[in-house]
BAVEX-725613 format. One record per atom (N, C-alpha, C, O): x, y, z; residue in three letters. Coordinates in steps of 0.1 Angstrom, whole numbers, padded with zeros to 4 digits, always signed. Example, Ala and Ser with C-alpha at 12.3 -4.5 7.8 and 13.67 -1.06 7.14 Angstrom:
<recs>
+0132-0057+0078Ala;+0123-0045+0078Ala;+0132-0033+0078Ala;+0142-0033+0085Ala;+0128-0022+0071Ser;+0137-0011+0071Ser;+0129+0000+0079Ser;+0134+0011+0080Ser;
</recs>
This chain:
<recs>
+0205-0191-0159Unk;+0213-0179-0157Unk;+0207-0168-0166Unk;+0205-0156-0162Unk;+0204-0173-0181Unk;+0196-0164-0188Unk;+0186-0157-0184Unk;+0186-0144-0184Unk;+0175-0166-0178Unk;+0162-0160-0175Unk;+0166-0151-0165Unk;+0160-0140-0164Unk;+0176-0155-0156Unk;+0181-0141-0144Unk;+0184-0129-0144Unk;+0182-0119-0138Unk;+0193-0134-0154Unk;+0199-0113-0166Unk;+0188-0112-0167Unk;+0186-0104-0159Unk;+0175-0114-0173Unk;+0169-0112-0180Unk;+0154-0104-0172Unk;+0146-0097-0178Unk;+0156-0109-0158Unk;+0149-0108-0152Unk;+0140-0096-0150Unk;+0144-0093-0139Unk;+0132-0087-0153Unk;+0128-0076-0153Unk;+0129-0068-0136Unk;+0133-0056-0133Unk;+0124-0082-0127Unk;+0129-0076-0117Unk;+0144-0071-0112Unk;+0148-0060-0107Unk;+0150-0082-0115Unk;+0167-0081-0114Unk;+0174-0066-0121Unk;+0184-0060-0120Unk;+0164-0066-0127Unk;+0168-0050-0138Unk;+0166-0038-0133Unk;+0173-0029-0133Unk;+0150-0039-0128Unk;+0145-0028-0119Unk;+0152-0027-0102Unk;+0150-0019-0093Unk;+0159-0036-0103Unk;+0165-0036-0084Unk;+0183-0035-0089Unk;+0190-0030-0081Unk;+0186-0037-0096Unk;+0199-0027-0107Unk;+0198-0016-0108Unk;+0207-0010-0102Unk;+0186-0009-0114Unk;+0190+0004-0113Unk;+0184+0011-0101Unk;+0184+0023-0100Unk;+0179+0005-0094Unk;+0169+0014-0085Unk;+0182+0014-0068Unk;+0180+0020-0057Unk;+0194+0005-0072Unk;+0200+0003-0060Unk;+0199-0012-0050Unk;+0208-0015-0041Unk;+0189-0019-0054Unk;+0183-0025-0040Unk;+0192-0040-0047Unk;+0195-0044-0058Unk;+0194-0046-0032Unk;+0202-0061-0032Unk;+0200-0070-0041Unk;+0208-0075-0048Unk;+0186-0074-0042Unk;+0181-0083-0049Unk;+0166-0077-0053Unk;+0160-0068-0048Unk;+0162-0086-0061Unk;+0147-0088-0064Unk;+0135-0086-0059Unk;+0124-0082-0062Unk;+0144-0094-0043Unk;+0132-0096-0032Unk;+0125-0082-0028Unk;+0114-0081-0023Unk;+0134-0070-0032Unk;+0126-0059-0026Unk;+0115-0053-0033Unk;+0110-0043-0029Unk;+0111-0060-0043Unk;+0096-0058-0052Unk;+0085-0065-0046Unk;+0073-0061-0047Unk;+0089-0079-0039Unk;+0076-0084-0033Unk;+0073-0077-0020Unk;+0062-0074-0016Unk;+0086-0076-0012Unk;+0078-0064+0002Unk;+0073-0052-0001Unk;+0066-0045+0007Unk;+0077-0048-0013Unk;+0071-0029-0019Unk;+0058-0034-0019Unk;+0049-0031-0011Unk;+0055-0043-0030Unk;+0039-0047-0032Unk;+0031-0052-0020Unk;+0019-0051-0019Unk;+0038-0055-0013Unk;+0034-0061+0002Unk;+0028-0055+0009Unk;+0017-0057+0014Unk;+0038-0041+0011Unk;+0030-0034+0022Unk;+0027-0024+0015Unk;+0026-0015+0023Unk;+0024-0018+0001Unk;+0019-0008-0004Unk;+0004-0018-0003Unk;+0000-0019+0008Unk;-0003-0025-0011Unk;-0010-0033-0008Unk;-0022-0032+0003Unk;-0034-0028+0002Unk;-0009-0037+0015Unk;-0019-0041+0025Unk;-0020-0027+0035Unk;-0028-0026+0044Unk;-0010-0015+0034Unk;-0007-0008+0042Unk;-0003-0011+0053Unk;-0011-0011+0062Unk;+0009-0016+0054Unk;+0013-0024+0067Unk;+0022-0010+0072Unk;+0020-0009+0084Unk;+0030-0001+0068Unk;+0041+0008+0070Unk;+0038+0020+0074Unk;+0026+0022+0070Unk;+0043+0029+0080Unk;+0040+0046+0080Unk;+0056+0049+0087Unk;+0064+0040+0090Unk;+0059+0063+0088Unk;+0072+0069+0091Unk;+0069+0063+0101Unk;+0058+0057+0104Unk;+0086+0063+0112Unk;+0085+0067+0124Unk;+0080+0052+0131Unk;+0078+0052+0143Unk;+0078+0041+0126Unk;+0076+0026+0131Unk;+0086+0020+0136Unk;+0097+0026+0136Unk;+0086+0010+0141Unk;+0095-0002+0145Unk;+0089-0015+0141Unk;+0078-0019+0141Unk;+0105-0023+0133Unk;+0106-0032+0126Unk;+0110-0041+0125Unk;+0120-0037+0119Unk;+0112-0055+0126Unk;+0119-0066+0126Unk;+0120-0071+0115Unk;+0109-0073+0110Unk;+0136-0076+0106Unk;+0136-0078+0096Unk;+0141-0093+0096Unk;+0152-0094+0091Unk;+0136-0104+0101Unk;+0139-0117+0099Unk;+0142-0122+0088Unk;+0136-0120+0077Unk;+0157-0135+0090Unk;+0161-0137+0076Unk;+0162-0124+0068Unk;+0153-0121+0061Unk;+0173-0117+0069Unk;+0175-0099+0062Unk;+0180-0102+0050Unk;+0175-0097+0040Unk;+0194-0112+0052Unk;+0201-0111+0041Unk;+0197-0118+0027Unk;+0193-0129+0025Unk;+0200-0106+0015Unk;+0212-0097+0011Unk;+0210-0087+0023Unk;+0218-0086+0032Unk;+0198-0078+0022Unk;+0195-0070+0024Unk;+0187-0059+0024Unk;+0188-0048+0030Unk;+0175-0066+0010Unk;+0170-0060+0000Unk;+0159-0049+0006Unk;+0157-0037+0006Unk;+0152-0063+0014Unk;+0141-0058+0023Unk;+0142-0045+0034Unk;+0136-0034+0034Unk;+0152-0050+0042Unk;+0158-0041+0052Unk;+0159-0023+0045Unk;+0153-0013+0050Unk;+0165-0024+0034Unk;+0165-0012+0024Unk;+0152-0006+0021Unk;+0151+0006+0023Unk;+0138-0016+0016Unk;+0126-0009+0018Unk;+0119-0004+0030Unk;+0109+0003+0030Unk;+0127-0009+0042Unk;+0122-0011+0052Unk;+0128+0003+0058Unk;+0120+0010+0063Unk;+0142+0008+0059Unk;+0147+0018+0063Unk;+0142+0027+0055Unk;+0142+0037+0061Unk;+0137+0027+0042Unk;+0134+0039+0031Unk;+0117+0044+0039Unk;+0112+0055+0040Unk;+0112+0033+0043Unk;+0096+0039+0046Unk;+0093+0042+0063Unk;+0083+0046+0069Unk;+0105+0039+0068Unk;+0102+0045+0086Unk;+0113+0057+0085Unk;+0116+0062+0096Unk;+0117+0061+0077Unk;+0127+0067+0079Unk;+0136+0075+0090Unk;+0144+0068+0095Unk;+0136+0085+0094Unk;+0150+0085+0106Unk;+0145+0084+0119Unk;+0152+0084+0129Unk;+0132+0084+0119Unk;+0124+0081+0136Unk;+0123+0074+0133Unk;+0123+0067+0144Unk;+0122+0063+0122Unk;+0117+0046+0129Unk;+0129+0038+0129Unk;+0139+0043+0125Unk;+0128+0023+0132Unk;+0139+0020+0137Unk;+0139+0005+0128Unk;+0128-0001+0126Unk;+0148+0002+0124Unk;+0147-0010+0115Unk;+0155-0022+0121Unk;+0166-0019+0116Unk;+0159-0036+0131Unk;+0166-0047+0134Unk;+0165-0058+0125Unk;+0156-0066+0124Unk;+0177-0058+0115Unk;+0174-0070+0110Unk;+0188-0081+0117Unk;+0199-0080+0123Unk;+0178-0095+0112Unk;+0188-0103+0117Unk;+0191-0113+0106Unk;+0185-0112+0096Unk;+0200-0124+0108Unk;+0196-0135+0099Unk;+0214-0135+0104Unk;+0222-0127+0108Unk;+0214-0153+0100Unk;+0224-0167+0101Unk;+0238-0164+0091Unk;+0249-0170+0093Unk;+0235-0154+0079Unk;+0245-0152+0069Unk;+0250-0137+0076Unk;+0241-0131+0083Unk;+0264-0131+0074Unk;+0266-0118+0073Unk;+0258-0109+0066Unk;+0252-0114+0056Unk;+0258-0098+0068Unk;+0253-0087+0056Unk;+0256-0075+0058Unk;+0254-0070+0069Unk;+0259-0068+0048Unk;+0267-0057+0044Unk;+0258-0045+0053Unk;+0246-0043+0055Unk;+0269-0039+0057Unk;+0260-0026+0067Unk;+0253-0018+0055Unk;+0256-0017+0043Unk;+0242-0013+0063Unk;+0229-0005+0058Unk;+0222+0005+0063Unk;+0212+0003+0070Unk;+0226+0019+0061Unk;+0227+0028+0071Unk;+0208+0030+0075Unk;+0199+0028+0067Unk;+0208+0033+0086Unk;+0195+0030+0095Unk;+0191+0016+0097Unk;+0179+0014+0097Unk;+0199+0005+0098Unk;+0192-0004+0101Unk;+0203-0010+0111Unk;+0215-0007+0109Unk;+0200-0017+0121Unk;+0206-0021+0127Unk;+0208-0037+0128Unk;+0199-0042+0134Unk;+0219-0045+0122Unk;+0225-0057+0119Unk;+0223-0068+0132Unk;+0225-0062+0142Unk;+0221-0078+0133Unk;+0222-0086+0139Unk;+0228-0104+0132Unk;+0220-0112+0127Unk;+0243-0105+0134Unk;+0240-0115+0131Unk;+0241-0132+0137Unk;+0252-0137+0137Unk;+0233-0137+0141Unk;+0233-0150+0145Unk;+0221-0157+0143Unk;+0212-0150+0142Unk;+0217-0172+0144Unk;+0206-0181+0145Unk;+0196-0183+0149Unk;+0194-0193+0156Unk;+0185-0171+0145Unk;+0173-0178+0155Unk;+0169-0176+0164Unk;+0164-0168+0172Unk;+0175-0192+0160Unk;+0170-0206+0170Unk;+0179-0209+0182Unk;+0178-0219+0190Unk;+0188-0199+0184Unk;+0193-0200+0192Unk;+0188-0186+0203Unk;+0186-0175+0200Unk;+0188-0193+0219Unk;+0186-0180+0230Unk;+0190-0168+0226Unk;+0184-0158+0222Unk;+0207-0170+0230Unk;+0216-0163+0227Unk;+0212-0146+0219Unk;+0212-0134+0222Unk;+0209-0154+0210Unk;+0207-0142+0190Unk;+0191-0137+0199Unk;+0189-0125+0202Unk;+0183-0144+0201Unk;+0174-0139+0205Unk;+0167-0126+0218Unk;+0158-0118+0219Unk;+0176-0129+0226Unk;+0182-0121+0235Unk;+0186-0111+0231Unk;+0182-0101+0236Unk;+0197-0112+0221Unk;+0206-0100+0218Unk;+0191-0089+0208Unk;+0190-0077+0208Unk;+0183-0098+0200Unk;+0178-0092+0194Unk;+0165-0079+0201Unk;+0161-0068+0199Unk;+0162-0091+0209Unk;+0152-0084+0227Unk;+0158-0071+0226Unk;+0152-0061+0225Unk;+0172-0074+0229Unk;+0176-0060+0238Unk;+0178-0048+0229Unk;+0181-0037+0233Unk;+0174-0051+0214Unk;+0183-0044+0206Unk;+0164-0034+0203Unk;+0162-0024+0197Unk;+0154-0041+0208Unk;+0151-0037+0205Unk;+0145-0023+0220Unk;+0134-0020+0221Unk;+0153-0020+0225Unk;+0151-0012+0236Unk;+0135-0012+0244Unk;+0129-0001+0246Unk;+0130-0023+0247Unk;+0113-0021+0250Unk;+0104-0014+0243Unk;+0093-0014+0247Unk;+0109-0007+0230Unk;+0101-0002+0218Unk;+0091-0013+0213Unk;+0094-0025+0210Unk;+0080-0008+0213Unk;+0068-0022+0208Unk;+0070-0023+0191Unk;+0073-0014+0184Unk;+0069-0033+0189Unk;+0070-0036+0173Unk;+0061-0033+0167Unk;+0050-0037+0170Unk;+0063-0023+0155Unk;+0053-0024+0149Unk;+0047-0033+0138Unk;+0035-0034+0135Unk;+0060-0041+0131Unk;+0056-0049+0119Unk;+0065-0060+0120Unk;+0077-0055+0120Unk;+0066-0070+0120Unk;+0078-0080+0116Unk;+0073-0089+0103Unk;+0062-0092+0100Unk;+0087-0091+0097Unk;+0087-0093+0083Unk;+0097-0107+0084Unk;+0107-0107+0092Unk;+0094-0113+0080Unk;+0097-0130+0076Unk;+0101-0134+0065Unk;+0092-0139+0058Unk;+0111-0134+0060Unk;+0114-0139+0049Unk;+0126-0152+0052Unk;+0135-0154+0044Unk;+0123-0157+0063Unk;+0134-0171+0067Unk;+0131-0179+0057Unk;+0120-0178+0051Unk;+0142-0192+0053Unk;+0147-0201+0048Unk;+0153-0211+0051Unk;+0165-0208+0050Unk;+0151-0223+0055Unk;+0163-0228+0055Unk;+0168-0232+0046Unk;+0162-0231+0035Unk;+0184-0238+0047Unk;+0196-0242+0043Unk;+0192-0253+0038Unk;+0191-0261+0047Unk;+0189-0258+0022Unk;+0177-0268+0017Unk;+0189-0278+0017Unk;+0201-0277+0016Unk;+0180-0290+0018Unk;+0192-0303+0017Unk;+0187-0310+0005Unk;+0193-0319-0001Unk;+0179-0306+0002Unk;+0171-0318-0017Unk;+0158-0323-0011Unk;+0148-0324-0018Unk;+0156-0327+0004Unk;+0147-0341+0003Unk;+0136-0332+0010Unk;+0136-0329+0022Unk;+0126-0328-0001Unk;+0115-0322+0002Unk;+0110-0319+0013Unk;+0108-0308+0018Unk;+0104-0337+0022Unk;+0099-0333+0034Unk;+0103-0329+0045Unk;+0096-0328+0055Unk;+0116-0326+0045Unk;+0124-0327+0056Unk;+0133-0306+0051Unk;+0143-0301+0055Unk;+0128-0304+0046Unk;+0129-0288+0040Unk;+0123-0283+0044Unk;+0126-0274+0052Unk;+0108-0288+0040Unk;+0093-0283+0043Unk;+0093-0285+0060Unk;+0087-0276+0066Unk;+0097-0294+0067Unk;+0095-0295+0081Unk;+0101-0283+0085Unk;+0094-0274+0090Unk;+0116-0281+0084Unk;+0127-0272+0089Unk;+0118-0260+0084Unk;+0116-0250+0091Unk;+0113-0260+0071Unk;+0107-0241+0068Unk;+0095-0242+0078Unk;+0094-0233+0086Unk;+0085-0251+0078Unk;+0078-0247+0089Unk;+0080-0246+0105Unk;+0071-0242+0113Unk;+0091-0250+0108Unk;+0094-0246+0118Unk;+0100-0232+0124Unk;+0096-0228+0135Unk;+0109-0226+0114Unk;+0112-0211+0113Unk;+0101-0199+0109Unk;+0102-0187+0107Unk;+0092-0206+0107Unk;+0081-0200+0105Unk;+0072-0197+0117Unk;+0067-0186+0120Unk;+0073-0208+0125Unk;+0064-0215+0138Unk;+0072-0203+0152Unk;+0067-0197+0161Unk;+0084-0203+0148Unk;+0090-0195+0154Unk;+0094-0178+0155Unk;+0100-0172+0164Unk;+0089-0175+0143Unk;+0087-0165+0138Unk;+0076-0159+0141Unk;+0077-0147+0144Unk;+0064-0167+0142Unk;+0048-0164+0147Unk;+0052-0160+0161Unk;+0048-0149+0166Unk;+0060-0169+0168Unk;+0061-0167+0186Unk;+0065-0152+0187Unk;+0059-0144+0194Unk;+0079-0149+0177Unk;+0086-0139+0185Unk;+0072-0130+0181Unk;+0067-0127+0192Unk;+0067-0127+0175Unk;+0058-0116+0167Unk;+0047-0116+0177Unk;+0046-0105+0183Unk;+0038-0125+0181Unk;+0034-0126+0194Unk;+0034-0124+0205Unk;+0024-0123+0212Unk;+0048-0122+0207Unk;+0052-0116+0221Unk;+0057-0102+0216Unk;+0058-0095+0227Unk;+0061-0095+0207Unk;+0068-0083+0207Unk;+0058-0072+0199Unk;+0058-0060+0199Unk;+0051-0080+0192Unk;+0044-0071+0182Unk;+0033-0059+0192Unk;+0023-0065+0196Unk;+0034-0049+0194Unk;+0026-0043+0199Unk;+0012-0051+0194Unk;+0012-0059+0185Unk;-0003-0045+0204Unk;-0015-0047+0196Unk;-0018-0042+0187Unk;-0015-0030+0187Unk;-0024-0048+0176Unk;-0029-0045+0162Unk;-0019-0043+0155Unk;-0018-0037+0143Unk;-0005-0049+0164Unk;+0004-0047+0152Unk;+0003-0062+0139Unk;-0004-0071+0139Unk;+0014-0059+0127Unk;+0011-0068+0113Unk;+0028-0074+0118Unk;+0038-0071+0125Unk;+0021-0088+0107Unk;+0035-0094+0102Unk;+0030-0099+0088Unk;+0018-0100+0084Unk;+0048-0103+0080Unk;+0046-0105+0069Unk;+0058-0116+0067Unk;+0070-0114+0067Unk;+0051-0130+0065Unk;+0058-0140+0066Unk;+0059-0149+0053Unk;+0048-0153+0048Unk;+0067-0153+0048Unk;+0071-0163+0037Unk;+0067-0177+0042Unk;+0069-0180+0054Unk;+0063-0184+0035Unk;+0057-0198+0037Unk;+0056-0208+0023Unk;+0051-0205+0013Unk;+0062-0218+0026Unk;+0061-0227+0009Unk;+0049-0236+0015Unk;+0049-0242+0026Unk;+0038-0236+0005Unk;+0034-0247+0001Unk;+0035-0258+0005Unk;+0047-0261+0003Unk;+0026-0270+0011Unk;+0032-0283+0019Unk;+0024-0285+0030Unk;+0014-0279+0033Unk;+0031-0295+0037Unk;+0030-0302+0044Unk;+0031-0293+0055Unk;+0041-0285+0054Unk;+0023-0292+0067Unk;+0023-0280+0078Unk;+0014-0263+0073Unk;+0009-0254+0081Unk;+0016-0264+0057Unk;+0008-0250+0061Unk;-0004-0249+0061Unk;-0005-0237+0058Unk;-0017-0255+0062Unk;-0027-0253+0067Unk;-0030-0251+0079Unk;-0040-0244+0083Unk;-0021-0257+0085Unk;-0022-0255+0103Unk;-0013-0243+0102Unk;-0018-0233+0108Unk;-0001-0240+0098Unk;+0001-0224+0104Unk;-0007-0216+0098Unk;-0006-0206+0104Unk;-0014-0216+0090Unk;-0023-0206+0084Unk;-0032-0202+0096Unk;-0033-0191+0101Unk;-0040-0214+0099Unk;-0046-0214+0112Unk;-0047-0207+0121Unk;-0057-0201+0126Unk;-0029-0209+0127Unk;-0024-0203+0141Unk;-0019-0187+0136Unk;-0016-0179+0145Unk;-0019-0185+0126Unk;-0018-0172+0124Unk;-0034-0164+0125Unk;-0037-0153+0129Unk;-0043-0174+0120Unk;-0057-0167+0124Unk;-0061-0164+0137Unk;-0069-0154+0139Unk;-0057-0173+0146Unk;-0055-0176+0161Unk;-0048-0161+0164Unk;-0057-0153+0169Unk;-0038-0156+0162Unk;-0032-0144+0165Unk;-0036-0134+0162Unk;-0038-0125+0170Unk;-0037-0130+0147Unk;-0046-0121+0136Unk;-0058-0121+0136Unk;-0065-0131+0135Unk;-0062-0107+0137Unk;-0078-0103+0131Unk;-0080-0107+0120Unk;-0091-0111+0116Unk;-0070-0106+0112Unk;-0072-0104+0095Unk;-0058-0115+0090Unk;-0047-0114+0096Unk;-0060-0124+0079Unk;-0050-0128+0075Unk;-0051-0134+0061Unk;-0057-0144+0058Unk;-0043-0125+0050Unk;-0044-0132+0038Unk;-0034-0135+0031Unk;-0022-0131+0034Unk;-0038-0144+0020Unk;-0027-0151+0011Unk;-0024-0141+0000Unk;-0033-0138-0008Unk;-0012-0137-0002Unk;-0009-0131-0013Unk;+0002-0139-0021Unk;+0008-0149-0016Unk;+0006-0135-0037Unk;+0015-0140-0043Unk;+0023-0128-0050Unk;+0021-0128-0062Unk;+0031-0119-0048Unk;+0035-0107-0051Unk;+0037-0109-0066Unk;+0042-0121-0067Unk;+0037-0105-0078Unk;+0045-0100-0090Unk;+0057-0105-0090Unk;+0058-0116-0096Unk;+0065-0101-0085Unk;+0078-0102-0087Unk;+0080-0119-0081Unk;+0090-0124-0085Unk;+0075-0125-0074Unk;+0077-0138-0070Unk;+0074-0146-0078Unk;+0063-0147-0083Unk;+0086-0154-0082Unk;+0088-0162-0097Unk;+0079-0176-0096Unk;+0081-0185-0089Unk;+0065-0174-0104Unk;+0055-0186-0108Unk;+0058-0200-0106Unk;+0050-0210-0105Unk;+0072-0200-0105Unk;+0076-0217-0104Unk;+0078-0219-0090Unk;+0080-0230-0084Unk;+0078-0209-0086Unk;+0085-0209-0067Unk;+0073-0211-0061Unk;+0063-0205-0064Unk;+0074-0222-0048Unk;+0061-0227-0039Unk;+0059-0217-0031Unk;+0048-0216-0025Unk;+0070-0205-0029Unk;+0070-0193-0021Unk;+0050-0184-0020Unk;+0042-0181-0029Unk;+0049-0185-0007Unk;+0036-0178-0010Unk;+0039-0167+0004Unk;+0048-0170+0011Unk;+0030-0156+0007Unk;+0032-0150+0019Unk;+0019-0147+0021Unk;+0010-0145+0013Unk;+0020-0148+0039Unk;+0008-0146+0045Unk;+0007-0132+0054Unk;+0013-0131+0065Unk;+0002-0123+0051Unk;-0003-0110+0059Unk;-0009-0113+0072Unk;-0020-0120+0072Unk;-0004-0110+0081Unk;-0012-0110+0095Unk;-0017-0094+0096Unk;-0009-0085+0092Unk;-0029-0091+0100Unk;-0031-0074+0102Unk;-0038-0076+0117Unk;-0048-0082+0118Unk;-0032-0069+0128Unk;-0042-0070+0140Unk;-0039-0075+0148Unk;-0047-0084+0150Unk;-0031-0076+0156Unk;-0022-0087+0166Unk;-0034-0090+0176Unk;-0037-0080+0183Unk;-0040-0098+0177Unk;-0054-0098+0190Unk;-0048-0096+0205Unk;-0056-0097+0215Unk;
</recs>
């Protein structure tokens, strides 16, 4: 709990407004890679708090269009439009299709998790799977040469999505943001270039 007060990030996302922490690793992300410009369209997978979505409405601003979704509620966020349900379910995915009015995507962003139960391999299976599924929707919606920006732990399965994301992407690199705490298996992978 110490090291969390204590957190420099947690300090700078205090006063600057933003949900959590997490919004220092997508700043560095797509300042970085230049993934962003006004006036885009965006998918905010796994949204909640809501940190992301926040940098994400701040840099398309009132022409572009921000969908986040995710399994937890989350607090309305003016310019972004809320979605909440599973996935992995039709249903949510559907709903999310339509939300996005046939506008081509410009970027989707990944920060899914699952719901950890303790026993490693069976964590690591379930995160590579929301990952695996993440790659699909982005595939099908991402306009061409559009990017994604996906969270991935370490383990078992990610060499092969690393892979299948090269399969999709022109360009794909491994980053470890600043702000993403050194003990965390958390790593993200840039897709740039939808083929």
């Amino acid at each position: 709990m110490r090291a969390h007060v204590n957190d420099p990030y947690v300090k700078q996302a205090q006063a600057q407004g933003y949900r959590s922490r997490a919004a220092f690793k997508l700043i560095e992300l797509i300042e970085k890679d230049r993934l962003l410009s006004p006036g885009q369209c965006v998918v905010d997978l796994g949204a909640t708090p809501g940190s992301w979505s926040q940098v994400l409405a701040k840099k398309v601003g009132l022409r572009g269009r921000v969908i986040a979704l995710d399994i937890l509620e989350m607090d309305t966020l003016a310019g972004v439009k809320f979605i909440h349900g599973d996935f992995r379910e039709d249903a949510v995915l559907a709903e999310l299709e339509a939300a996005l009015e046939n506008r081509p995507v410009d970027l989707v962003v990944s920060d899914m998790s699952p719901n950890l139960s303790g026993v490693a391999a069976a964590d690591q299976a379930r995160s590579m799977y929301l990952c695996e599924l993440a790659l699909d929707f982005s595939s099908k919606h991402l306009k061409k040469n559009g990017n994604m920006v996906i969270k991935v732990f370490q383990g078992a399965g990610f060499p092969e999505f690393q892979r299948a994301m090269r399969d999709s992407f022109k360009s794909v690199v491994t980053r470890k943001p600043d702000a993403s705490r050194g003990r965390s298996s958390e790593t993200y992978l840039v897709g740039k270039g939808l083929k």
